[in-house]
C-alpha positions, 0 to 999 in steps of 0.5 A: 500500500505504502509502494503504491502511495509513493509511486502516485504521488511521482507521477502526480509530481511528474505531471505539470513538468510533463504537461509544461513539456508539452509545449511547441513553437508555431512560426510561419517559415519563409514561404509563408507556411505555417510551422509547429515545432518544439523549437523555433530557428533564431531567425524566425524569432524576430518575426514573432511566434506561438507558444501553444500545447499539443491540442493547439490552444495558444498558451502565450503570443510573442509579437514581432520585432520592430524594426528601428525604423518601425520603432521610430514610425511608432515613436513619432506617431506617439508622440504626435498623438500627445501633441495632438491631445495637448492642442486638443486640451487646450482648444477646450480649456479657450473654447466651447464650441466652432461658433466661440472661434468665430468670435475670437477670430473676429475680435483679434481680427479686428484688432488688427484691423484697428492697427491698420486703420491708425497707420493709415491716419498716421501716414494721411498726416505724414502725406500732408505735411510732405505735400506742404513741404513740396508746395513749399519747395515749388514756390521757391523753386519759382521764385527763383530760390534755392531750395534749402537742404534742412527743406529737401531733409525734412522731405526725405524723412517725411517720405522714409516714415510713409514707407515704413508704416506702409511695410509695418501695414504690409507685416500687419496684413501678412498676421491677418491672414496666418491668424484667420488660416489659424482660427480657421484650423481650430475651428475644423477640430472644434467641430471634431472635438463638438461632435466626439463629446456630444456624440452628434454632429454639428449644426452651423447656427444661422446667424453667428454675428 
């Protein structure tokens, strides 16, 4: 009895080793064939693997290799993803929805708009001053008179300030339209981040003034 006790519980031991034994390697070979073997050639490791038992159940998946090409794709698209949901967190923290874009974007286009007009009034007086200095000039050039240098300096500075306000409207303009292509952008991933949220898509309103 005691011989026959001893000799169950070995084979009652032996049976997780023998079951753990029992395990092959299923890969696909170069022509794309699958293979079950007990081991697996260090060249198909790379390209992932089963680890299954001698019914087929798979036991464990062992994922390909990437590639350090495929390792750098992926570690791009991370970290446009995070990128993305950054924007994402900020749009909302400014925004409610496309029509508080809108708003927005009339309001510091505006501004702009503003700038312009005050460097236009600023070269009016400028232009106006020039022209009295050139009336100036002409009656003396009439009378037979030479024109003074300080008059021909003034002139020149007069028209060197037109210029460069008429460059400074020139830059403000070039902002006006990278911010409306800017507001315009967040407008589009408004709508998207509107319609994820609220699970509906959006309606323009009819009137957004």
């Amino acid at each position: 009895m005691f011989r026959f006790l001893s000799v169950a519980i070995v084979v009652t031991l032996l049976m997780p080793l023998s079951a753990e034994a029992r395990q092959y390697f299923r890969y696909k070979d170069d022509d794309g064939q699958i293979v079950i073997n007990s081991s697996i050639p260090p060249e198909f490791v790379r390209r992932g693997y089963e680890i299954v038992d001698d019914k087929g159940i798979v036991l464990r998946v062992v994922e390909p290799q990437l590639s350090e090409e495929e390792i750098n794709r992926r570690a791009e698209e991370s970290s446009r993803a995070e990128a993305e949901r950054a924007r994402d967190a900020e749009l909302m923290r400014l925004y409610r929805n496309p029509t508080d874009v809108d708003r927005a974007m009339r309001t510091w286009l505006s501004r702009l708009d503003m700038e312009i007009r005050l460097k236009n009034n600023r070269i009016s007086i400028l232009r106006a001053e020039f022209n009295d200095l050139q009336a100036e000039a002409a009656n003396l050039e009439r009378a037979g008179q030479e024109v003074s240098s300080d008059l021909l300096s003034d002139m020149a500075n007069l028209d060197d300030q037109v210029g460069i306000l008429r460059g400074e409207i020139a830059e403000i303009e070039q902002r006006q339209r990278a911010a409306e292509e800017r507001f315009q952008a967040e407008r589009e991933r408004m709508k998207v981040i509107f319609e994820r949220q609220q699970g509906r898509p959006w309606i323009e309103p009819e009137n957004t003034q």
